[in-house]
DRENVEX-903037 format. One line per 2 residues: number of its first residue (from 1); for each residue z, y, x of C-alpha. Coordinates in nm, 2 decimals. Layout:
<recs>
NUM) Z Y X ~ ...
</recs>
This chain:
<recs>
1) 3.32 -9.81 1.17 ~ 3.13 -9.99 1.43
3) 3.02 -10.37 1.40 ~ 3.23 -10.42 1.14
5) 3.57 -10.27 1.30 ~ 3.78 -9.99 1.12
7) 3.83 -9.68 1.26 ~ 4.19 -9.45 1.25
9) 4.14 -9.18 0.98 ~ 4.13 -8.79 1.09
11) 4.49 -8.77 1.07 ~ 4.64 -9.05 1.31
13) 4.34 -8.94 1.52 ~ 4.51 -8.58 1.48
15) 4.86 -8.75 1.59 ~ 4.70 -8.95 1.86
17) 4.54 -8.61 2.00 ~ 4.92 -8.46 2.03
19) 5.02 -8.74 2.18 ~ 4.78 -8.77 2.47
21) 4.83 -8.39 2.51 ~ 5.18 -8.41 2.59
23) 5.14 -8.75 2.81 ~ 4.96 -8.49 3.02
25) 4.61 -8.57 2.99 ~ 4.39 -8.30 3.10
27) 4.05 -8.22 3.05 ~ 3.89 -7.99 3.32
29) 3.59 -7.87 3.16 ~ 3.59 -7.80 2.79
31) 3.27 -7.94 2.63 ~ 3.03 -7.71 2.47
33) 2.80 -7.81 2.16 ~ 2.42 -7.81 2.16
35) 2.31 -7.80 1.81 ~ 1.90 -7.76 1.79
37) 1.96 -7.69 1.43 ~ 2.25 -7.55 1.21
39) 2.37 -7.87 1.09 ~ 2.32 -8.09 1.36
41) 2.53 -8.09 1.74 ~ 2.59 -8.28 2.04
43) 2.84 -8.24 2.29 ~ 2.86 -8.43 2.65
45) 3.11 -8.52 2.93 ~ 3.14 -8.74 3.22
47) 3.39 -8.80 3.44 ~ 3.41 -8.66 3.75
49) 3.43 -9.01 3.94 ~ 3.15 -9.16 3.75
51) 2.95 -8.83 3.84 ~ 3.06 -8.90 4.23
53) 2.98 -9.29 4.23 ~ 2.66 -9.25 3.98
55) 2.80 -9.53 3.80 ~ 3.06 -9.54 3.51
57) 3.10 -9.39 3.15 ~ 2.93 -9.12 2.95
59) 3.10 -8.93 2.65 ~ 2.93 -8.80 2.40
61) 2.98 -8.70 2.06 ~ 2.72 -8.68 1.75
63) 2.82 -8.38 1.41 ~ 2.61 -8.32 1.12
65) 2.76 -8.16 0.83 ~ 2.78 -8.37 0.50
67) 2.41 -8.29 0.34 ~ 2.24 -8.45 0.62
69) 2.22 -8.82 0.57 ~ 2.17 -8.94 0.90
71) 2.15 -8.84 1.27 ~ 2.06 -8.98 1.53
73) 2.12 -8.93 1.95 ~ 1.89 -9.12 2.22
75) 1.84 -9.22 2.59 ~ 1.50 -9.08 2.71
77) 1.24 -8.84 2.64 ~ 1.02 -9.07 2.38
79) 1.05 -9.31 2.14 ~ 0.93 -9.55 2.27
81) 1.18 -9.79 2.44 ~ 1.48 -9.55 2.39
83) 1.81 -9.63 2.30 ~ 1.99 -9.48 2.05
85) 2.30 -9.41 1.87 ~ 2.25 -9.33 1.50
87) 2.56 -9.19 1.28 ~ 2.58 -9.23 0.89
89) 2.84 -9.19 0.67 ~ 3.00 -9.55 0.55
91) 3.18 -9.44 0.19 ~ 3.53 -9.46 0.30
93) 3.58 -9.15 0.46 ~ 3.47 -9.30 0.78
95) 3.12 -9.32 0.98 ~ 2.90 -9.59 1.08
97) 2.77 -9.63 1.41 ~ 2.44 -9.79 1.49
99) 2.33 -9.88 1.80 ~ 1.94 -9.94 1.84
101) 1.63 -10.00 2.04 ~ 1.33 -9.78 1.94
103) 0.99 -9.94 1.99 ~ 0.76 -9.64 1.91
105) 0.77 -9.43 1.62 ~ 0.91 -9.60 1.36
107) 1.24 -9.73 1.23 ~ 1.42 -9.88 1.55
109) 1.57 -10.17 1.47 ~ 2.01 -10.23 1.50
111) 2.08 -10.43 1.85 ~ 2.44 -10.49 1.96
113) 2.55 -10.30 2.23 ~ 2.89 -10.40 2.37
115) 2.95 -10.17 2.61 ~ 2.92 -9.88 2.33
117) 3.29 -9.76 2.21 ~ 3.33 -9.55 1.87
119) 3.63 -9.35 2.00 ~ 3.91 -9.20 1.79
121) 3.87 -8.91 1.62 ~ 3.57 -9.00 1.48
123) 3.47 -8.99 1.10 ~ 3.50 -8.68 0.81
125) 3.64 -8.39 0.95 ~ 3.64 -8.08 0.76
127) 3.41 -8.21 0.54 ~ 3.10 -8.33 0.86
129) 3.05 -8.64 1.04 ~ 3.19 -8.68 1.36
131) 3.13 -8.98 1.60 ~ 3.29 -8.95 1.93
133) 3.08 -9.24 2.14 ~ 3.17 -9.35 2.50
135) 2.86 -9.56 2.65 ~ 2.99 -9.76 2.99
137) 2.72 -9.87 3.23 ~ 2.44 -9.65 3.01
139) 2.11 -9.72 3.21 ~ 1.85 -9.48 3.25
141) 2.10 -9.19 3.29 ~ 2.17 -8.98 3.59
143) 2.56 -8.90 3.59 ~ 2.52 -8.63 3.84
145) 2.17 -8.49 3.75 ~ 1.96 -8.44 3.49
147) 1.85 -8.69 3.22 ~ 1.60 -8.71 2.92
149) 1.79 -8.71 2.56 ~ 1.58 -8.74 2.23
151) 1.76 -8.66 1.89 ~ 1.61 -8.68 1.52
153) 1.78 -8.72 1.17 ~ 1.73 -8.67 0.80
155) 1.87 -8.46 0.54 ~ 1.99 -8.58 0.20
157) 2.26 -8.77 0.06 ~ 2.53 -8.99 0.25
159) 2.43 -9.31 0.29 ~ 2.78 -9.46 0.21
161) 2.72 -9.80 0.43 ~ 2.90 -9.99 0.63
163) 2.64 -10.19 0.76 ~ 2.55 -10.12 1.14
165) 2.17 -10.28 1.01 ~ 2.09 -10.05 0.74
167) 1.75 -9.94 0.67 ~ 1.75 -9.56 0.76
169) 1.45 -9.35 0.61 ~ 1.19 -9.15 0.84
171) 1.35 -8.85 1.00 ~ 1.31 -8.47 0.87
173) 1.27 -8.35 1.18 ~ 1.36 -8.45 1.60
175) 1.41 -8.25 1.92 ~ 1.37 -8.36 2.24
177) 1.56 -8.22 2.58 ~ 1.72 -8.29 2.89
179) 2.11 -8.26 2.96 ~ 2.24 -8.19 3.30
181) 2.55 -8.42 3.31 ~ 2.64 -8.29 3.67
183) 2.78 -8.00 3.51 ~ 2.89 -8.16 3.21
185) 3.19 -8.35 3.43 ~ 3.57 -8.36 3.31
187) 3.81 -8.43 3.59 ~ 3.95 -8.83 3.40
189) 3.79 -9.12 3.24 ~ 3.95 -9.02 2.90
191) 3.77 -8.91 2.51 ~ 3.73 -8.53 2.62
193) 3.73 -8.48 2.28 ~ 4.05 -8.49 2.13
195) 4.14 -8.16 2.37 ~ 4.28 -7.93 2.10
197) 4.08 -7.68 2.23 ~ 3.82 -7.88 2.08
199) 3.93 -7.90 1.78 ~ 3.68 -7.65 1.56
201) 3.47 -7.59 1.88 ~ 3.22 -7.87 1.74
203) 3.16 -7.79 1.40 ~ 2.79 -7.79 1.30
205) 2.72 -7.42 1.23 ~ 2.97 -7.29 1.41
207) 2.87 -7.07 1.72 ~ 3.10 -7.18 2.04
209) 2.88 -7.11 2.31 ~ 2.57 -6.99 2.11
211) 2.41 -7.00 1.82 ~ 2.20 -7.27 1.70
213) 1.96 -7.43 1.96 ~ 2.22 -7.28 2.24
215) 2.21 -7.43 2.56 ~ 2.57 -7.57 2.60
217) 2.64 -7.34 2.86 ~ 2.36 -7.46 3.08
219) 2.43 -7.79 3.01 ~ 2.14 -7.94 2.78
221) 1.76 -7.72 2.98 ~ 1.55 -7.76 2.65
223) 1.23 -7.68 2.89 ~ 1.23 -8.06 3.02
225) 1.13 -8.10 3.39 ~ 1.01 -7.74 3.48
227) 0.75 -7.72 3.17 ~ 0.77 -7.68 2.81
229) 0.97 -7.89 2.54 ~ 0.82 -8.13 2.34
231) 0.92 -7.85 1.99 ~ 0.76 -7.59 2.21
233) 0.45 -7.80 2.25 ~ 0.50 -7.92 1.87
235) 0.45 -7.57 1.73 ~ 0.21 -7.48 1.94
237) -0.04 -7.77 1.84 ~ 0.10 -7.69 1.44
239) -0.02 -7.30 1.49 ~ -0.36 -7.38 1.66
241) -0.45 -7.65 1.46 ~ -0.37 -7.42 1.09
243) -0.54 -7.18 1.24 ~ -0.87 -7.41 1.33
245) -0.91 -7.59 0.99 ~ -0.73 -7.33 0.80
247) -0.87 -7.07 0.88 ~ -1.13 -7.08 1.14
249) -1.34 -7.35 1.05 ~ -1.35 -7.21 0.65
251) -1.47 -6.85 0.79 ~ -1.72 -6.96 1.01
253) -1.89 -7.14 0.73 ~ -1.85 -6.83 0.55
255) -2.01 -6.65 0.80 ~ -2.39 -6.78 0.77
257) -2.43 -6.71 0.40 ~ -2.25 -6.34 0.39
259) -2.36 -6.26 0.75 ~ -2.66 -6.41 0.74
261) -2.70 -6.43 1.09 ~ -2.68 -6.78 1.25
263) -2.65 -6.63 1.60 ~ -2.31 -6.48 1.48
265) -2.23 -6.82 1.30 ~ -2.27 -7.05 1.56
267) -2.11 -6.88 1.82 ~ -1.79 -6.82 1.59
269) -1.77 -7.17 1.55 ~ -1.83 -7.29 1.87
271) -1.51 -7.08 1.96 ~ -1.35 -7.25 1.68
273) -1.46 -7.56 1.80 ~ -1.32 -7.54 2.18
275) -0.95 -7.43 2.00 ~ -0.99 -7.76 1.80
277) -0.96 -7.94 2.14 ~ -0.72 -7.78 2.27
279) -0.47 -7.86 1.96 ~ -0.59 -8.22 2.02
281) -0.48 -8.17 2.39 ~ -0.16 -8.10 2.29
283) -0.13 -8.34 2.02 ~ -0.19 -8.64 2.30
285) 0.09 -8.49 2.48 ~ 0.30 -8.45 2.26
287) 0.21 -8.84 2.14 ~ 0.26 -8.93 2.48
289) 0.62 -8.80 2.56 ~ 0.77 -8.94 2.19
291) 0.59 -9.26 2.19 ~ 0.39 -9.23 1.86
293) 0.05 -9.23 1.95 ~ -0.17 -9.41 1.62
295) 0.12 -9.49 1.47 ~ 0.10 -9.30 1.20
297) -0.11 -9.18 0.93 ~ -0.12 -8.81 1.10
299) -0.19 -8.92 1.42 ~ -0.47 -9.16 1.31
301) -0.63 -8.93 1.06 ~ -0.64 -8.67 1.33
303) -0.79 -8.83 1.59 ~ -1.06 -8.97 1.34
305) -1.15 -8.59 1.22 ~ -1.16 -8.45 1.54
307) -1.36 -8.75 1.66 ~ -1.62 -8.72 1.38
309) -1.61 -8.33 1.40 ~ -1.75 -8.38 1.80
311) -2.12 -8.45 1.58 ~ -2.12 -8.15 1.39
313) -2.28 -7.87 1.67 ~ -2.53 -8.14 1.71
315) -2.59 -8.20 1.31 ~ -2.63 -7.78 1.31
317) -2.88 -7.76 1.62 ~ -3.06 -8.02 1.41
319) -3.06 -7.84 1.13 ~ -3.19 -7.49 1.32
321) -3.51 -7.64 1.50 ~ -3.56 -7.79 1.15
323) -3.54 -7.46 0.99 ~ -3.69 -7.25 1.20
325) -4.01 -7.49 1.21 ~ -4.02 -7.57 0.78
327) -3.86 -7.26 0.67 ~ -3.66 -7.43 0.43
329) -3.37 -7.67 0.44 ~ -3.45 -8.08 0.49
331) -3.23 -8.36 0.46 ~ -3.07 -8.26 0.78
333) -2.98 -7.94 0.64 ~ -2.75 -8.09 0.36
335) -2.60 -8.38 0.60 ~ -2.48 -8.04 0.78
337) -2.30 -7.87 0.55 ~ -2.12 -8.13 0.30
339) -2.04 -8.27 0.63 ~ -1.84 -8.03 0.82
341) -1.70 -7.90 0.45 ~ -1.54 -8.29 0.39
343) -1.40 -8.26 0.77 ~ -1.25 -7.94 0.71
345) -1.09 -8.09 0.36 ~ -0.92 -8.40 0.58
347) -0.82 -8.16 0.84 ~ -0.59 -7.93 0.62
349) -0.48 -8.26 0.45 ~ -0.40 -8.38 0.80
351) -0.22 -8.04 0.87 ~ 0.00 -8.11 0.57
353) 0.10 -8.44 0.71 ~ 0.18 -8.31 1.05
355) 0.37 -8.04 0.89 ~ 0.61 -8.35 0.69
357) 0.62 -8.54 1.01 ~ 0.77 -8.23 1.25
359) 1.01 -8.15 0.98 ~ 0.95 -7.84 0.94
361) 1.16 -7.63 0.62 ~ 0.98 -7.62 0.31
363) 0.88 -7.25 0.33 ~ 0.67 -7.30 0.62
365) 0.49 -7.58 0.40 ~ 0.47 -7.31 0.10
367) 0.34 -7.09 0.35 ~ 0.07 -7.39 0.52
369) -0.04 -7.45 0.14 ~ -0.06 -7.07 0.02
371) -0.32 -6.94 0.31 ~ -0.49 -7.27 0.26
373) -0.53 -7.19 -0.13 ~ -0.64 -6.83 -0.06
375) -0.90 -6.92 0.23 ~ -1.05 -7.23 -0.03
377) -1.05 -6.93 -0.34 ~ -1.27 -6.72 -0.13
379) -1.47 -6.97 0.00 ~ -1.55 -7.11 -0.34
381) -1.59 -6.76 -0.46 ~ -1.87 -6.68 -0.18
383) -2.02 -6.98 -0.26 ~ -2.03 -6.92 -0.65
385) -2.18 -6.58 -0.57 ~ -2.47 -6.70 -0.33
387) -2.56 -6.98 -0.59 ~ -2.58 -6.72 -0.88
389) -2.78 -6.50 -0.64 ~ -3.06 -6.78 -0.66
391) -3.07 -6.86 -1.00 ~ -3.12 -6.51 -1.09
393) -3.43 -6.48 -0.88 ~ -3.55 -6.79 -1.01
395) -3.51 -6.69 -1.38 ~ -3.69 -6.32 -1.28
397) -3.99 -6.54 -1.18 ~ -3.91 -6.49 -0.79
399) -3.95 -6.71 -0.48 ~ -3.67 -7.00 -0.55
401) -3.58 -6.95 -0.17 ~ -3.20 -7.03 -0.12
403) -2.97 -6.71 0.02 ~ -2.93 -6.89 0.33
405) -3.29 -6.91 0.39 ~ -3.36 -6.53 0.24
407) -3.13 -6.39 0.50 ~ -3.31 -6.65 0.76
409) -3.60 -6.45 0.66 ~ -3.46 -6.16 0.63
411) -3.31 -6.13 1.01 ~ -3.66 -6.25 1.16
413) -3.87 -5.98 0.95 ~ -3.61 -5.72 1.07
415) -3.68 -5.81 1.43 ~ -3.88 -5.52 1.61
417) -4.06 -5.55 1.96 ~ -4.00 -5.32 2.15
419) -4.26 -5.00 2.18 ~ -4.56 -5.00 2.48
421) -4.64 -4.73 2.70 ~ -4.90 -4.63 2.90
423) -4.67 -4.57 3.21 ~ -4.60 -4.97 3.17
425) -4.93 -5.11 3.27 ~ -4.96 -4.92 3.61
427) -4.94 -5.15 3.88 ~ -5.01 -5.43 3.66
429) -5.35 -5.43 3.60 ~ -5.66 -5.36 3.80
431) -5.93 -5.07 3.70 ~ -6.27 -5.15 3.81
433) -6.56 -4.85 3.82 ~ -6.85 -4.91 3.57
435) -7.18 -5.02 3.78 ~ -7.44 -4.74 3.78
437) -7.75 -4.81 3.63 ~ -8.04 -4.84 3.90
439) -8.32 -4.51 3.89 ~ -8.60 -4.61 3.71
441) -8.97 -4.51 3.91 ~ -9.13 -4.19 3.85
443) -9.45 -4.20 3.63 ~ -9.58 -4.00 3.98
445) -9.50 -4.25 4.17 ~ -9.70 -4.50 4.00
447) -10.04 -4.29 3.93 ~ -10.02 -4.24 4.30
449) -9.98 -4.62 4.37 ~ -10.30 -4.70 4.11
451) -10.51 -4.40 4.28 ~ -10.42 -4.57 4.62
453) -10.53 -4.91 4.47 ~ -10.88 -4.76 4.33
455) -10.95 -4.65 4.71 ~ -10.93 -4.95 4.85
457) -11.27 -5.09 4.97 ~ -11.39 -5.45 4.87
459) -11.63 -5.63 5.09 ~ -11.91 -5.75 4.86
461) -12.10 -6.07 4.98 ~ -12.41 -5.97 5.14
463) -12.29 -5.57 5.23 ~ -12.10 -5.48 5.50
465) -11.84 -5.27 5.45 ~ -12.01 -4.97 5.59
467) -12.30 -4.99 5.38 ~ -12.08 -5.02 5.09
469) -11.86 -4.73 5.19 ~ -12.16 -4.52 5.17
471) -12.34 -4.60 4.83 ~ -12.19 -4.60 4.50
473) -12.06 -4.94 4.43 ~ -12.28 -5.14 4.19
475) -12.13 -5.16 3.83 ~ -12.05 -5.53 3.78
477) -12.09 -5.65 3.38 ~ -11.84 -5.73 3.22
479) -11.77 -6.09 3.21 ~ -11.64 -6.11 2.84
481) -11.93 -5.85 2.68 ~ -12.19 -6.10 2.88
483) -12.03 -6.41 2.70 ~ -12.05 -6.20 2.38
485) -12.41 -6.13 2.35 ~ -12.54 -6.45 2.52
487) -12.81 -6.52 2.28 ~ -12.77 -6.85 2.08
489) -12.94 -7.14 2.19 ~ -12.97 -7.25 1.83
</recs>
């Protein structure tokens, strides 16, 4: 039912079919489903004159076999501000359809729509939900080009509720894609699907066309504007970011103790690091085409771990100048480690949430928990290991240096400069020749320069020098033995 109004059951929708078939209503084009999973399709038509004027009515039709609870089909390529058509079983072999507006990512909210038709032929049909919806006057939609479609629903039980207003639970899982309804037309303004050609062509599960996540014949272009879809983008952000906090992050902190080599260490993780971003890149766009940016708890915590994890090279260059100038770890040190090991914690608990919000199956979750148990065994198991290391030393009476610092110590007294030799200093530095020491005088030399003194005549007062020359020179008395025997006046 829709707002309220009964619909025909399956078998005077049956006898209405035959009856339009042989009042000679002909469909051109036979619709093909696109079902993005097994249990879930969509099929679309539109007229050919509607397709010609760009005005007029859309067909389309929403299956989902009976273990999914509710699906749901929308106008536009987020959540935000999209309209959309959500199918649920009503407990009298019939289905509900709710029309709604979608004001981000969570539970849009029933508005009437009364240019939206639930057409005949809709309900239970071999044991599925069918709704067969005609939308006249549909906005955002181009009738002979290409237009954004969103889908989402959840598995479970059947709902059994008439009510167009009923509270529906968050989805298992969405999908989002454009449809090509210029080659989607059928040549009147009639339900295209009560062809009898039809008739088991739209079963969820089924394979008319392809298998599940088939194109519809060209019909639905799940890349979305010449890039990639918005699952494509979805699994790529899910891989990168297990494999950062999962895996990468864990390892690298692995590295320093076993390694022992923070050159290795820091470069691993600043690899790491750069991938973290690049998840978050895609995360933004993916928040940006489905309308669900920090509006929910996945989408907050991550952008608060990735935000605080932006300190963490900075905490570990802090803790390396302090390091290499103590020798030991310092306050620093500590903040370091227990810092970037509780932001590794959030981020696999963040990576489970992302996992329930993409609804993915529960073997990839099993899967998502399982390398995340292994990586956290081994990790505890290295850390175990280096802490028992120290205690022994300290019990044997040894230096009560960490392993982290030992191997500190370890890789600087391994480090060897490199050998000298002699053939490296030339042209580099100057030689200079010794200074010779002066010749000394000869001992000839200076009895010649006495004799040559002693020959020298003195002019004596009161004798030429002739005179002089030619008699012995008078012996003159010595001034100090005169002094000495100076008899004493006393």
């Amino acid at each position: 039912m829709i707002d309220g109004r009964e619909l025909q059951s399956p078998a005077a929708a049956a006898a209405a079919a035959a009856q339009g078939a042989r009042a000679g209503t002909r469909v051109q084009g036979e619709p093909t489903p696109y079902c993005p999973v097994n249990d879930v399709c969509f099929q679309f038509a539109v007229p050919e004159a509607a397709a010609s004027s760009g005005s007029g009515s859309v067909y389309f039709q929403l299956q989902a076999r009976s273990t999914v609870r509710w699906a749901g089909l929308g106008i536009g390529q987020q959540m935000s501000g999209a309209t959309m058509f959500v199918m649920y079983a009503d407990g009298k072999n019939n289905v509900t359809l709710s029309t709604r507006k979608a004001t981000g990512h969570i539970e849009p909210e029933y508005s009437r729509m009364s240019n939206v038709e639930l057409l005949e032929g809709s309900g239970i049909v071999n044991g599925s939900m069918v709704a067969n919806v005609r939308c006249r006057g549909c906005d955002k939609l181009d009738l002979s080009g290409v237009s954004g479609w969103l889908a989402a629903w959840k598995r479970g039980d059947a709902m059994n509720d008439e009510s167009p207003s009923a509270e529906i639970e968050y989805h298992d899982s969405h999908n989002v894609f454009n449809v090509n309804l210029g080659r989607a037309t059928v040549s009147t303004d009639a339900n295209p699907f009560l062809n009898p050609q039809n008739s088991t062509g739209g079963t969820p599960g089924s394979t008319p066309g392809g298998n599940s996540g088939g194109n519809s014949g060209g019909i639905v272009e799940t890349g979305g504007s010449g890039g990639p879809s918005t699952q494509t983008l979805i699994s790529a952000h899910g891989i990168l970011m297990t494999i950062v906090f999962v895996v990468g992050f864990p390892i690298g902190a692995m590295l320093s103790p076993f390694v022992g080599s923070w050159v290795i260490h820091a470069s691993w993780q600043t690899f790491i690091f750069l991938g973290m971003w690049a998840g978050f890149a895609l995360g933004i766009v993916i928040c940006g085409r489905l309308g669900f940016f920090f509006q929910n708890t996945h989408t907050q915590l991550g952008v608060f771990v990735v935000s605080l994890m932006g300190l963490q090279p900075i905490l570990g260059f802090l803790h390396h100048m302090y390091y290499m100038k103590h020798r030991s770890r310092g306050v620093i040190s500590y903040l370091h480690i227990w810092y970037g090991r509780a932001l590794i914690i959030l981020g696999v608990i963040n990576g489970g949430l992302g996992l329930q919000l993409a609804g993915n199956p529960q073997p990839f979750v099993n899967a998502y928990i399982a390398v995340a148990a292994i990586v956290a065994a081994a990790y505890l198991a290295l850390s175990a290991f280096a802490f028992c290391r120290v205690k022994k030393r300290v019990r044997n009476g040894q230096s009560g240096t960490d392993f982290v610092q030992e191997l500190y110590l370890k890789e600087l007294k391994a480090y060897k400069a490199p050998p000298v030799k002699e053939s490296d200093s030339e042209g580099q530095v100057q030689t200079f020749a010794m200074p010779k020491t002066p010749a000394s005088p000869e001992e000839t030399d200076l009895a010649g320069n006495l004799k040559e003194y002693e020959s020298m005549a003195v002019e004596i007062e009161g004798q030429d020098a002739s005179a002089q020359a030619g008699t012995q020179a008078p012996a003159l008395p010595d001034w100090l033995e005169a002094e000495e025997e100076e008899p004493q006046s006393h």
